[in-house]
Structures are given as C-alpha cells and as structure tokens.
MIPA-727658 format. One record per residue (C-alpha): residue number from 1; residue in three letters; x, y, z. Coordinates in steps of 0.001 Angstrom, whole numbers, plus 500000, padded with zeros to 6 digits. Example, Ala and Ser with C-alpha at 12.3 -4.5 7.8 and 13.67 -1.06 7.14 Angstrom:
BEGIN
{1; 'ALA'; {512300; 495500; 507800}}
{2; 'SER'; {513670; 498940; 507140}}
***
This chain:
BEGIN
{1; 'UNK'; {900909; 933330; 190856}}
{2; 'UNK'; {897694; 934874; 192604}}
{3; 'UNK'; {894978; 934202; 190296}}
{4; 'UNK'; {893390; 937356; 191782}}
{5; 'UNK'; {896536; 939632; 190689}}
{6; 'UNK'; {896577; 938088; 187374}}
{7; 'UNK'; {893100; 938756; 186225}}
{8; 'UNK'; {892932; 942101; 187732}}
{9; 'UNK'; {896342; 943713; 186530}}
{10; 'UNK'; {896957; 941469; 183471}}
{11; 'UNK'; {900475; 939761; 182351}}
{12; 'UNK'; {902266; 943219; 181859}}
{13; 'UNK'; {902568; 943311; 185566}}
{14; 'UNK'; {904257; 939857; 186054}}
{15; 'UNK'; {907537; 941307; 184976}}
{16; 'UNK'; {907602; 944462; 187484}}
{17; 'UNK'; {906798; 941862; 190393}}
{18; 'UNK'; {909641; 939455; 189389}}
{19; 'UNK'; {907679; 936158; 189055}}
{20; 'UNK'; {908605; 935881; 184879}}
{21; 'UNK'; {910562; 932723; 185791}}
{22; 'UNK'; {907368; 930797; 187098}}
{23; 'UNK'; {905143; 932127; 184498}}
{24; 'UNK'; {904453; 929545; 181370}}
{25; 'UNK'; {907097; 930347; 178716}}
{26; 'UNK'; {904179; 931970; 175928}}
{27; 'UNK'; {903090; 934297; 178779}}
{28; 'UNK'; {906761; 935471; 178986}}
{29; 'UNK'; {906868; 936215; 175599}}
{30; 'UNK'; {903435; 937864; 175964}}
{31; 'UNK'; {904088; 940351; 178691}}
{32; 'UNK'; {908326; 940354; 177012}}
{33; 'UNK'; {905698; 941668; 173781}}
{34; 'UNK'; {903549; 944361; 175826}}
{35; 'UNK'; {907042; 945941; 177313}}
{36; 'UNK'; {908732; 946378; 174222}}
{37; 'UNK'; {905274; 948024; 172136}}
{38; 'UNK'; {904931; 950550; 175434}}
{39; 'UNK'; {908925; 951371; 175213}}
{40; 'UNK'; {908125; 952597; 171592}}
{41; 'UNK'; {904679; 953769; 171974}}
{42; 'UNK'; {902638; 950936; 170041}}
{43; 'UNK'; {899269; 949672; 171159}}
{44; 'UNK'; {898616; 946269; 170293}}
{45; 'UNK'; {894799; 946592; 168574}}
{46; 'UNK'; {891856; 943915; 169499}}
{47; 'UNK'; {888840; 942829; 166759}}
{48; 'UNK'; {886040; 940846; 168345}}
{49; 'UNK'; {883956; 940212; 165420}}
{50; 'UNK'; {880486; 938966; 165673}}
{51; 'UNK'; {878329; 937050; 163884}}
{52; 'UNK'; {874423; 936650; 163514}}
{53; 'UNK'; {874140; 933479; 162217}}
{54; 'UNK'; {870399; 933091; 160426}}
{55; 'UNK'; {870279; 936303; 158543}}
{56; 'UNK'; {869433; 939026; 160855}}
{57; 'UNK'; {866321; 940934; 159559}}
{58; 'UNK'; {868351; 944509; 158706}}
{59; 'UNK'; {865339; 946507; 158249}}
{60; 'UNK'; {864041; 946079; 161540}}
{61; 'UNK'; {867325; 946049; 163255}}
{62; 'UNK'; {868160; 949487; 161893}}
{63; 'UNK'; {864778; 950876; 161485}}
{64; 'UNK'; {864467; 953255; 157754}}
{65; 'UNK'; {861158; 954692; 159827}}
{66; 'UNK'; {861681; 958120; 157643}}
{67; 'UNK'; {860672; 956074; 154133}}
{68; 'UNK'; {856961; 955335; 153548}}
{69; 'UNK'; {857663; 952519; 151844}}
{70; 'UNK'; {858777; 950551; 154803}}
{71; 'UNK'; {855173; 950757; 156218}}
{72; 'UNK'; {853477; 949697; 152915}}
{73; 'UNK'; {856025; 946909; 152699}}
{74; 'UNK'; {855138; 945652; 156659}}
{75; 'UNK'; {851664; 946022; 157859}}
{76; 'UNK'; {851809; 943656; 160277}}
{77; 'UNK'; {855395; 943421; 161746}}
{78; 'UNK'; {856798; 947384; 161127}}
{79; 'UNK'; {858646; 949169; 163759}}
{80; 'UNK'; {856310; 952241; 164429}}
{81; 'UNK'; {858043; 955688; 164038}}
{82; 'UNK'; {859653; 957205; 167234}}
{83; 'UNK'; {856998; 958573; 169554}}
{84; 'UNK'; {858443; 960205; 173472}}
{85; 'UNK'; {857420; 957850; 176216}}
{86; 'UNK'; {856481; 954910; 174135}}
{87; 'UNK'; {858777; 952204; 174640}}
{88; 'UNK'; {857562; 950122; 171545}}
{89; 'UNK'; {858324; 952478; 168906}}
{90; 'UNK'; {861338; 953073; 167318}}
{91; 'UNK'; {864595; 954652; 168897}}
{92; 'UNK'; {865401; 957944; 166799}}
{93; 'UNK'; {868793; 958311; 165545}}
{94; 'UNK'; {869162; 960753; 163282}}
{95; 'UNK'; {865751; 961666; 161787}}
{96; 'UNK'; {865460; 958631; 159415}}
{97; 'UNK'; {866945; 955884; 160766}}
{98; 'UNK'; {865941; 954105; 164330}}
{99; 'UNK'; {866989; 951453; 166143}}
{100; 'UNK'; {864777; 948697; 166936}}
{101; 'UNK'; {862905; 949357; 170787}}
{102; 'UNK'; {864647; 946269; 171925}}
{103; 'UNK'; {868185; 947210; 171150}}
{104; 'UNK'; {867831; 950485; 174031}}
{105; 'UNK'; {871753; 949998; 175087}}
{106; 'UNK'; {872607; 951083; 171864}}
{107; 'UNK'; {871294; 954398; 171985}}
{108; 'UNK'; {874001; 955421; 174432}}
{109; 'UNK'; {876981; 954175; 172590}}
{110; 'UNK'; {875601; 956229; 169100}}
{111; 'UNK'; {875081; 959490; 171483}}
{112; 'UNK'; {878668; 959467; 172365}}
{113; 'UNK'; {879587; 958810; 169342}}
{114; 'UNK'; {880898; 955233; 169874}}
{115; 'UNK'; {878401; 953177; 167632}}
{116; 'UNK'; {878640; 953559; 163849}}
{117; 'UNK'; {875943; 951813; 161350}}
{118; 'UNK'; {877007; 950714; 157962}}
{119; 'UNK'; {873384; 949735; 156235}}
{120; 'UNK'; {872299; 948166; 152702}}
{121; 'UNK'; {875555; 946478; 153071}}
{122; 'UNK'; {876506; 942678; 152477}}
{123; 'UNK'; {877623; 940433; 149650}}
{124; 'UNK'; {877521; 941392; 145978}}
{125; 'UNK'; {876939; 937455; 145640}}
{126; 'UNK'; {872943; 936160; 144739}}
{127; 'UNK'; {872753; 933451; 146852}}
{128; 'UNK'; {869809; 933090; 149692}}
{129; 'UNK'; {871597; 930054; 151071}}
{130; 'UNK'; {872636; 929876; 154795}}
{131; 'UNK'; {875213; 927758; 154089}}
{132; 'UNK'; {876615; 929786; 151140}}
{133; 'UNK'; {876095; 932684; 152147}}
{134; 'UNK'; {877929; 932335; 155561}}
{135; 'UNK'; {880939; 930506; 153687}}
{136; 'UNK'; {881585; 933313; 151445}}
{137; 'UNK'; {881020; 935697; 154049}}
{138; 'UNK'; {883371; 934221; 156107}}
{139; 'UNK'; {885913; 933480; 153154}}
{140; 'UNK'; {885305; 936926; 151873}}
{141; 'UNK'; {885448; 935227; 148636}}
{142; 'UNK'; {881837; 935889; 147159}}
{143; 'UNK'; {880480; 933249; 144391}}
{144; 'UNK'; {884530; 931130; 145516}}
{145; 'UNK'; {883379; 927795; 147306}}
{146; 'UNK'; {887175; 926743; 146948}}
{147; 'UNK'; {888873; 929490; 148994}}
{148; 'UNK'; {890628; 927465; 151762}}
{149; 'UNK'; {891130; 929950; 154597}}
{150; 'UNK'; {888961; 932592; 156228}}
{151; 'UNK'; {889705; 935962; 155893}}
{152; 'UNK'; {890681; 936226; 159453}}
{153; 'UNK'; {892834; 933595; 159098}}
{154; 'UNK'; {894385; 935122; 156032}}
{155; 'UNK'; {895040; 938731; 158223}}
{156; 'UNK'; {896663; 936469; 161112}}
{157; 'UNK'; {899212; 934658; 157946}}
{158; 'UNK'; {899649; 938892; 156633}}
{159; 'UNK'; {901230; 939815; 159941}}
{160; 'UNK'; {903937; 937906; 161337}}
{161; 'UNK'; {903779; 937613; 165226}}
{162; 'UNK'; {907260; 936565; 166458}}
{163; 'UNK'; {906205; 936042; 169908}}
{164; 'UNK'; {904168; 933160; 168757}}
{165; 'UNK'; {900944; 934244; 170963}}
{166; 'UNK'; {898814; 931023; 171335}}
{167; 'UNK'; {896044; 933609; 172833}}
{168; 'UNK'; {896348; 935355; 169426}}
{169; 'UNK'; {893158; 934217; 168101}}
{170; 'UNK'; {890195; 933148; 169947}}
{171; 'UNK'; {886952; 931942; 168846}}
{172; 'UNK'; {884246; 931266; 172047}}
{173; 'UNK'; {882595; 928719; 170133}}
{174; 'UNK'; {882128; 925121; 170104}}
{175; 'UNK'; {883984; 924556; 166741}}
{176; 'UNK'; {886182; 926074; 164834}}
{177; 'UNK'; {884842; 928997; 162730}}
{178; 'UNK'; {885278; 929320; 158671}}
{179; 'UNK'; {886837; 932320; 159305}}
{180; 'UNK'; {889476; 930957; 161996}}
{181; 'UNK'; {890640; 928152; 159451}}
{182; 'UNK'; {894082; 928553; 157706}}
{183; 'UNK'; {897153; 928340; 157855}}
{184; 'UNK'; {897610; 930545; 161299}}
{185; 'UNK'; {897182; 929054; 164738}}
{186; 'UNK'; {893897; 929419; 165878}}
{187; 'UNK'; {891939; 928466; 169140}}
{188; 'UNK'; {888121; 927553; 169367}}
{189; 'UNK'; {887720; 927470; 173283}}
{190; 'UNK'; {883510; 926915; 173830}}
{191; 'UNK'; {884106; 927691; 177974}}
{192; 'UNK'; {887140; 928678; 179922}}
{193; 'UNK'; {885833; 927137; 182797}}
{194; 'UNK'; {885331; 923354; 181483}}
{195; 'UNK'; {888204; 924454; 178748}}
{196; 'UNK'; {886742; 921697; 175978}}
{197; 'UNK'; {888830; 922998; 173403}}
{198; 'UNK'; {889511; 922539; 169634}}
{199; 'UNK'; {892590; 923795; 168592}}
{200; 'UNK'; {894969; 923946; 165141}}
{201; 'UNK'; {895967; 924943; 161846}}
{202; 'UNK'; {893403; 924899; 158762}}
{203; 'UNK'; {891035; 921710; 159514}}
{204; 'UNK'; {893165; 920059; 162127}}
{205; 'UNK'; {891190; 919647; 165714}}
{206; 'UNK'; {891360; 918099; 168926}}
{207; 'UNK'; {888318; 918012; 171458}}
{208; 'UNK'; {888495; 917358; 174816}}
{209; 'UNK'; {889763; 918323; 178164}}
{210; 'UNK'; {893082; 918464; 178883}}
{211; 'UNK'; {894111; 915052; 179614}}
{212; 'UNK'; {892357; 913996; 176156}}
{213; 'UNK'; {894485; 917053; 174440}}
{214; 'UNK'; {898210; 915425; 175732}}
{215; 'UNK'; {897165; 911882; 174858}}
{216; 'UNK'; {895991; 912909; 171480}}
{217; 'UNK'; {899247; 913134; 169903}}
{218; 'UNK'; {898654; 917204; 169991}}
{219; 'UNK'; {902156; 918319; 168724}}
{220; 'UNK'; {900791; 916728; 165002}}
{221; 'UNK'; {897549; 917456; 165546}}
{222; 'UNK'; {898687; 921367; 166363}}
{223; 'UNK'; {901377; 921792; 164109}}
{224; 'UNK'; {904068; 921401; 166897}}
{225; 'UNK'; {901831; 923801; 168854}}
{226; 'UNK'; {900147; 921452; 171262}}
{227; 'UNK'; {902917; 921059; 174068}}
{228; 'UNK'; {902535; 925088; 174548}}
{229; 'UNK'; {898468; 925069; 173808}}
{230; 'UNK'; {898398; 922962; 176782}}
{231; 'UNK'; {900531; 924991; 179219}}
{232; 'UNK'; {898475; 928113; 178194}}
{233; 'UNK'; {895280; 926805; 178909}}
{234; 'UNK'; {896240; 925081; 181863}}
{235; 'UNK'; {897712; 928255; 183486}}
{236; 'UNK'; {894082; 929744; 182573}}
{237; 'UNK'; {892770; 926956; 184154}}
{238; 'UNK'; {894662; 927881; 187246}}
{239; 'UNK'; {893347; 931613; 186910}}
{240; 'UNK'; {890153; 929897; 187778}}
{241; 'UNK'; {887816; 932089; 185381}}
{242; 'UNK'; {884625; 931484; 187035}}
{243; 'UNK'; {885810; 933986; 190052}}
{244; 'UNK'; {885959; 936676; 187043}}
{245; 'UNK'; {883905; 940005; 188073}}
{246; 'UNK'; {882878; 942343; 185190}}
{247; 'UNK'; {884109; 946269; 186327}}
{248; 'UNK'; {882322; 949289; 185694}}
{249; 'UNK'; {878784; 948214; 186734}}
{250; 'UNK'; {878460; 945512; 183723}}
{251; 'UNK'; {876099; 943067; 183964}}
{252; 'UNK'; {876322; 940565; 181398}}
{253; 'UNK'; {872678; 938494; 180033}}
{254; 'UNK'; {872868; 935458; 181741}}
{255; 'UNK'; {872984; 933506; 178028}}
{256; 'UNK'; {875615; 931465; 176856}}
{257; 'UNK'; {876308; 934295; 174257}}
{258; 'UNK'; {876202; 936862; 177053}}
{259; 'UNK'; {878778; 933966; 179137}}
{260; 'UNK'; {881151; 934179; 175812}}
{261; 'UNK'; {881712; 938023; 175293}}
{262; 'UNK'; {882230; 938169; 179059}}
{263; 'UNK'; {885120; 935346; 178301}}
{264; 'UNK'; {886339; 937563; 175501}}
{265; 'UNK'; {886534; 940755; 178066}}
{266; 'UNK'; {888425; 938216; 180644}}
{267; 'UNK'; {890962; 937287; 177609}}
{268; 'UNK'; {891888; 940858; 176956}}
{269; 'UNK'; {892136; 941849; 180651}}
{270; 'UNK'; {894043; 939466; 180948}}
{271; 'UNK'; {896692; 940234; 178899}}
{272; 'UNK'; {897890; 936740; 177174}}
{273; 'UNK'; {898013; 938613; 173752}}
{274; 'UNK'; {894411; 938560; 172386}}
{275; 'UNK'; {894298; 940359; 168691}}
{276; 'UNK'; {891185; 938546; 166996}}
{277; 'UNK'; {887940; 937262; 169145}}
{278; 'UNK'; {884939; 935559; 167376}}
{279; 'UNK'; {881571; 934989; 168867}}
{280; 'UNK'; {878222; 933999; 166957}}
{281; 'UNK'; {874721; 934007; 168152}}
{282; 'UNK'; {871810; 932134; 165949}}
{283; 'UNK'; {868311; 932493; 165958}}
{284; 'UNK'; {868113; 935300; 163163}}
{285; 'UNK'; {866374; 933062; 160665}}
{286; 'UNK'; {862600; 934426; 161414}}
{287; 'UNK'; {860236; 932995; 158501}}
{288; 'UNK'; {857013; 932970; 160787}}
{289; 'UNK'; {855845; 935318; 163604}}
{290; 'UNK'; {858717; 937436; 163535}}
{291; 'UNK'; {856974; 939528; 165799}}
{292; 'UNK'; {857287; 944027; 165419}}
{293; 'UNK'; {858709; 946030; 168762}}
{294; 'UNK'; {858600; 942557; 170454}}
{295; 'UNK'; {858409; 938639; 169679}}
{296; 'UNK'; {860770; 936381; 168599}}
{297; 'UNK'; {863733; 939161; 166842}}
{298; 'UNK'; {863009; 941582; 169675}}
{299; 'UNK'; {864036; 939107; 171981}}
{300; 'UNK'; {867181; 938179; 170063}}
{301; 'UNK'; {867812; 941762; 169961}}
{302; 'UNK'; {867549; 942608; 173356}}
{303; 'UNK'; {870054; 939688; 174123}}
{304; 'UNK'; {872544; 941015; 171636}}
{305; 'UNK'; {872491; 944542; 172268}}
{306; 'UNK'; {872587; 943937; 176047}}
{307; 'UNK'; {875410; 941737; 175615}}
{308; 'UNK'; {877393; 944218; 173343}}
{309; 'UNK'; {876577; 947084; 175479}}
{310; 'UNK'; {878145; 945125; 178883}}
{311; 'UNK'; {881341; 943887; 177213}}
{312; 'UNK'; {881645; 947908; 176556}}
{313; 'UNK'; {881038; 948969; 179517}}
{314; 'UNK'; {883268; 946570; 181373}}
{315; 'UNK'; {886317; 946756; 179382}}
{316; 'UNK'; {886062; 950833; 179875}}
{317; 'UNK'; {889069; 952753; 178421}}
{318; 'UNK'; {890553; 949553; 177271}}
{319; 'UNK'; {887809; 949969; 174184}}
{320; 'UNK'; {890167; 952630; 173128}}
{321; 'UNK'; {891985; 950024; 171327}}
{322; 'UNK'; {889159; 947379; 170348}}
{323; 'UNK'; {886684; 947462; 167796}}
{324; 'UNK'; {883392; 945302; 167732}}
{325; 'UNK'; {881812; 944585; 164261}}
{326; 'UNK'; {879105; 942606; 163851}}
{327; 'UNK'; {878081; 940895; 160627}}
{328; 'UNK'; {875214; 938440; 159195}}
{329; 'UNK'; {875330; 936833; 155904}}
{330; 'UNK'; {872402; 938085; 154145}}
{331; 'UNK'; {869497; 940546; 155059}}
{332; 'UNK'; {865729; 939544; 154586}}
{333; 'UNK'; {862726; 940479; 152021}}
{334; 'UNK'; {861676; 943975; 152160}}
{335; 'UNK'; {857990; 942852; 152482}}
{336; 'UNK'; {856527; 940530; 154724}}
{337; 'UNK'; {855150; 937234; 154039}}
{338; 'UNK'; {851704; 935359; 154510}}
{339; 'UNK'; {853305; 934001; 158245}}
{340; 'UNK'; {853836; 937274; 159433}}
{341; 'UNK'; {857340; 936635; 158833}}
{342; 'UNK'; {860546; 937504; 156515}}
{343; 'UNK'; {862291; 935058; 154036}}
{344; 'UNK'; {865959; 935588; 152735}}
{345; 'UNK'; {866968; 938516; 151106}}
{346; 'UNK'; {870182; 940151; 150117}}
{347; 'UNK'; {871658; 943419; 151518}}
{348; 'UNK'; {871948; 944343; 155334}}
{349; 'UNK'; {873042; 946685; 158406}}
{350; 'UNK'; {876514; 946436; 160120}}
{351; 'UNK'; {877124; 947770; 163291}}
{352; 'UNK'; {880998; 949184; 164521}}
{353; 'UNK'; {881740; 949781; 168266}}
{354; 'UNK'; {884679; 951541; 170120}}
{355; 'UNK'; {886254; 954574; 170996}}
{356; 'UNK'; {888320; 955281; 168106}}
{357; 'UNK'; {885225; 954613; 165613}}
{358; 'UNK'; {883578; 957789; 164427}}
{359; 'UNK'; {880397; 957008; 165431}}
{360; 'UNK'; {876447; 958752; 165787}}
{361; 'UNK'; {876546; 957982; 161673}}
{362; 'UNK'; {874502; 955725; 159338}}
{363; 'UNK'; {876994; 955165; 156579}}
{364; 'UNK'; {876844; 953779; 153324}}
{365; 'UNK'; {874436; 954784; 150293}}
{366; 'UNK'; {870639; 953981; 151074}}
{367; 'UNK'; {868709; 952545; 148030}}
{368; 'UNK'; {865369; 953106; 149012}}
{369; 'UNK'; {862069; 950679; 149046}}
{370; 'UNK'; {860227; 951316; 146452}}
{371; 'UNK'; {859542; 948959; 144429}}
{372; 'UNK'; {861998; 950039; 141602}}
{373; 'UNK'; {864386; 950509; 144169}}
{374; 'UNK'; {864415; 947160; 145602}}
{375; 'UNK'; {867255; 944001; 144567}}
{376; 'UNK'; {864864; 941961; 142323}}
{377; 'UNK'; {862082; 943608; 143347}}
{378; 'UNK'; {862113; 942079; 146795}}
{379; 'UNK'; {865186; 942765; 148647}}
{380; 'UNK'; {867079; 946024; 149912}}
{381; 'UNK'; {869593; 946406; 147378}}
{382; 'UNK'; {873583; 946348; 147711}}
{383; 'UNK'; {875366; 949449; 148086}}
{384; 'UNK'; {878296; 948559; 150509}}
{385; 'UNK'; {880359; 945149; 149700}}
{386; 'UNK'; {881215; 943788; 153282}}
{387; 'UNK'; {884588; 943444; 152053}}
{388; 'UNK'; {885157; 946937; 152207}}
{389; 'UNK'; {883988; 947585; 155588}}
{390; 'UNK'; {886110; 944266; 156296}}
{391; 'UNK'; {888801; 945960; 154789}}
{392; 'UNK'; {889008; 949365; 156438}}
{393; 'UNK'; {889043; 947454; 159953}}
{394; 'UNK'; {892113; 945514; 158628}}
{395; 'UNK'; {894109; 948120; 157517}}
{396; 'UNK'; {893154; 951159; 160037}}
{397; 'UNK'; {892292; 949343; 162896}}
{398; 'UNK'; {894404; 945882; 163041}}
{399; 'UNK'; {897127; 947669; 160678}}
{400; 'UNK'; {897170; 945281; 157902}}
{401; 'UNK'; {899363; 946564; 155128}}
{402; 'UNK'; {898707; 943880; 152518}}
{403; 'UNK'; {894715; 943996; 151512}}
{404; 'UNK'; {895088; 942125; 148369}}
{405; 'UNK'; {896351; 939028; 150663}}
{406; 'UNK'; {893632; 939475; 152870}}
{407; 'UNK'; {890885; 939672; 149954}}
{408; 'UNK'; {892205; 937706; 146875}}
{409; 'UNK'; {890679; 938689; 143863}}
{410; 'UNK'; {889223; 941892; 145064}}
{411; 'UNK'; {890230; 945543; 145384}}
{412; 'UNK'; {890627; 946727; 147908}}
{413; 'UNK'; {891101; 950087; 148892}}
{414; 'UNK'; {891108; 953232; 150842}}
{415; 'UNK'; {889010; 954594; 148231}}
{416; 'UNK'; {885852; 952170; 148949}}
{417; 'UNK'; {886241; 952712; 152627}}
{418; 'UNK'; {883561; 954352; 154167}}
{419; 'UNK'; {885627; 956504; 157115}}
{420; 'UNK'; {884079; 955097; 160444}}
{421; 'UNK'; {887709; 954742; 161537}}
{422; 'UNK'; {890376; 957631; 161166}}
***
C-alpha cells in the first residue's frame, strides 16, 4: 500500500485499485462500509467535539458589547465596542454581539454562514467545581456523580455499527475522556506518530507502544478488541502520519492542540471510519490578569480559533458532513475581581461549525447583566441547558433516534432545540 495514495484518496479507493486482500481486515470492512452507504445515498456524519477545559470566560469570548452593563461590570478587562481599523476592539457580528479581537478566523466562518453561537448556555446544575462541573458535563447527567458512561459513549451504545470500526471513536488526548468511557469501544490516541495509546471499554486501558499493547494481554484488556486495535494502528503507523500535508492553504498553530485537530483532519481523510473526535485545550481558568483584547485569554483564543479555523479550511467540502462544537463546563462572574481577573460562574457561549449548520446567528435567549438579571447576582444566568444543544447534534446531525438513551433522566426534544441544524 503507498502510504502517499492512502492518505490522499482515503480507504474508499482501496477497493477500485484491487489491493482489499492486503489491506488489514477492519479497513476492509471500513471501505466494504463507505461502498454500500454511497450505493444507497447515505453519508456517514463526523462530530469533533471540543472542550475548554478551565471554564472559558463566555463574556469575553462572545462579546455582549451592545449592553451597558458589561462595561460597568469590567472596567479594567472589557472588550471595547467595535471601532473600523482598530484591531483591539471587538469584532461586530450582528450589532450586539462581538467576537473577541483575538478570535479574527472566526469572522469568516459566521459571514458565510458556517459559524453558529449558542450563548448563556451551560448546566442547569450550581456547582463552580472544575471537577464537577466537567463530570456532569461530560456525563450529561447534571447534579448525577454516579452516571457510569459519557454521553458520547452512550450515542456510540444507541447506534449499532456492524462493521465494528475500531477508528469509530477517537479522542487525541493523553487519557481517556469522561465522555469516551462506556460500554462502546473507544480509542484515546495522544500522537499518531509515537502512537502511545490507551484503548478499551468503560475504565479498561493499556498505555504504551505497540510492543507493550501485544504483551499486555490486550484481547482482556480490550474486550476481545486488542488483536484488531493493534493491526489498525500499526497500518497507521505504516501510513507514516508525520508526511501528512494540510490542503487548501491550512496552516495549523504549531501547538500540541493545533498538532491534534490536524490528526483529527488526517483520521477523516483518511477514511478508517471516524464518527466521533474529541480534543480539549486547558488554560481557561483565568482568576488573575486575565488580560482585555490581549493577555493571557487572548492568547488562548487566538490558539483556538486559529486552530478551528485551519481544520476548516483543510478538510474543505468534506465539512459538509462534520460538525465542530465546542463546549466548557461553566462560564465566569459577570464582574471582575480585585486581580483583574474572573472567578467561576455559571452560564456560557457555545460555538457550532460546518456547512450544514445555519450559521451568522447568536442563538439562545440572552438574560441580560443587570444586576437583577444576573444568576445569584453574579453570574450570566441559564437560558440554554447544554443538553439540548447536545441533543439536536445527536439526533440531526449524527442521526440518533433514541434521545432518552443518550440523556437519561432528561427530555429531550425537538421542541428545546434551538434550529442551528436543519
């Protein structure tokens, strides 16, 4: 197989060229998969969900520069309102809302209508705990420490997937997610080139490089899945990633979170069956010096809109069928505090990328910041619950047709989506 052909006209192609036979038996199935939803006119959908790990400061993410309020609330580290030909001010989006200077790739994606905002959004939960807060996130079980699976995890066990795709599922990170863990085979992959790995079903892992994954007794450790998790990645291995060159003029931030969503664009190019991707980036958690147009969560920003805005532009028409939502697990208080900084707060701003999102479109109910307005007088209140905008990618996106096993104990419905997808 020539590595080169492989990366550049994906697995679908292996069958027209008539090397199936040498081609691991899970990329059979794969490209066996691909045939058969072409023949009848299905397109198999992608998620790559993403997640700011810290609490992401909403407000000046997804700037509310038409309220006054904002201003009173943030002397020191406000976004100032839109102004042509100064760079530090805030990016105008529809007359209210702007995006934060640092976060200029966006701007394109929300002109053509590619980039849709859900704000005051997050968990109807209380809690200003990282690790709470990110558990039920993940879970989708606000106020349940006992759910066992991420919700993910619990869409992968709603649709069966008879061709047994070990690419189903990917996390680029260096363990495996709360949201991966269940009872659906999963993969946690930190780096395709050095392919340390953990691997498995609910809490079951295995770390190492290949070797270390055979001798570790991986068909227990994998749920019988380790003979074929090793031939997968070892074929990948043999596709030699680091010779992978972005199309369409992308240019990647040369971070280790820019270095995963460029793994995640490789993955879907290269057709081995990729339906769920999972990146995080941390950093978000900005109690002192926060810093306005730049400083410590313009920096982060720049890095994670430049990132976002690459792995758009070099997957090109193939973002017809993926959508990229990003999520953090609480927002932060409405005013600043006595470091120039933000402490935890409670609701926050989601954003939703591709080409079959209706995009150019803050949605969701705004609260307000005055002081009546605000979730214990101190945080931008609730007025999406993240389940629901979880829930419309499941069902009209990734085609779900079972919400209540994907959120237990909520409901869900078409009536609390908010109509970013069609």
């Amino acid at each position: 197989m020539n590595r080169r052909f492989f990366i550049r006209s994906g697995g679908i192609a292996l069958a027209s060229f008539g090397v199936m036979n040498i081609a691991p038996s899970f990329l059979q199935r794969t490209v066996l998969a691909e045939a058969r939803e072409r023949m009848t006119g299905a397109r198999r959908k992608t998620l790559i969900a993403i997640f700011q790990r810290g609490a992401v400061d909403g407000l000046n993410m997804v700037v509310p520069f038409g309220e006054r309020a904002y201003y009173d609330l943030r002397p020191s580290i406000a976004i100032a309102k839109p102004a042509a030909g100064n760079a530090e001010t805030a990016i105008n989006l529809d007359g209210f809302f702007g995006l934060h200077p640092g976060m200029a790739p966006f701007k394109s994606l929300w002109d053509s209508k590619r980039l849709a905002i859900v704000h005051a959004a997050g968990s109807p939960d209380n809690t200003r705990s990282h690790f709470d807060a990110q558990d039920y996130m993940e879970s989708a079980t606000p106020g349940v420490k006992s759910t066992a699976d991420g919700w993910l995890n619990r869409y992968l066990q709603s649709k069966a997937d008879p061709d047994g795709r070990v690419f189903r599922a990917v996390s680029m990170t260096q363990n495996m997610p709360r949201v991966f863990q269940g009872k659906a085979p999963t993969l946690a992959i930190s780096n395709l080139a050095d392919f340390t790995i953990r691997a498995g079903r609910s809490s079951a892992s295995v770390q190492g490089g290949f070797e270390q994954i055979y001798d570790q007794a991986v068909n227990d450790s994998l749920g019988g899945t380790g003979k074929e998790t090793f031939e997968a990645v070892n074929y990948l291995k043999k596709v030699n990633p680091a010779q992978y060159q972005p199309q369409n003029g992308a240019q990647y931030p040369r971070t280790p979170f820019g270095n995963r969503l460029l793994q995640i664009a490789q993955l879907i190019k290269a057709g081995v069956g990729l339906e769920v991707a999972f990146a995080d980036l941390g950093g978000w958690d900005t109690h002192v010096n926060e810093g306005s147009a730049r400083g410590q969560l313009g920096n982060l920003l720049q890095q994670f809109s430049n990132s976002i805005a690459a792995l758009y532009t070099d997957l090109g028409e193939r973002m017809d069928d993926v959508v990229i939502l990003t999520m953090s697990e609480f927002g932060r208080t409405a005013r600043e505090n006595g470091n120039r900084g933000t402490d935890h707060g409670h609701a926050n701003g989601m954003f939703v990328i591709g080409n079959a999102v209706r995009g150019g479109k803050v949605y969701g109910q705004w609260p307000g910041l005055k002081t009546e307005q605000l979730y214990e007088g101190r945080d931008l209140a609730l007025t999406t619950d993240f389940r629901d905008v979880f829930g419309e990618i499941a069902k009209r996106h990734l085609g779900t047709s079972n919400l209540q096993a994907v959120f237990p104990g909520y409901a869900a419905s078409d009536a609390k989506f908010k109509g970013f997808l069609g």
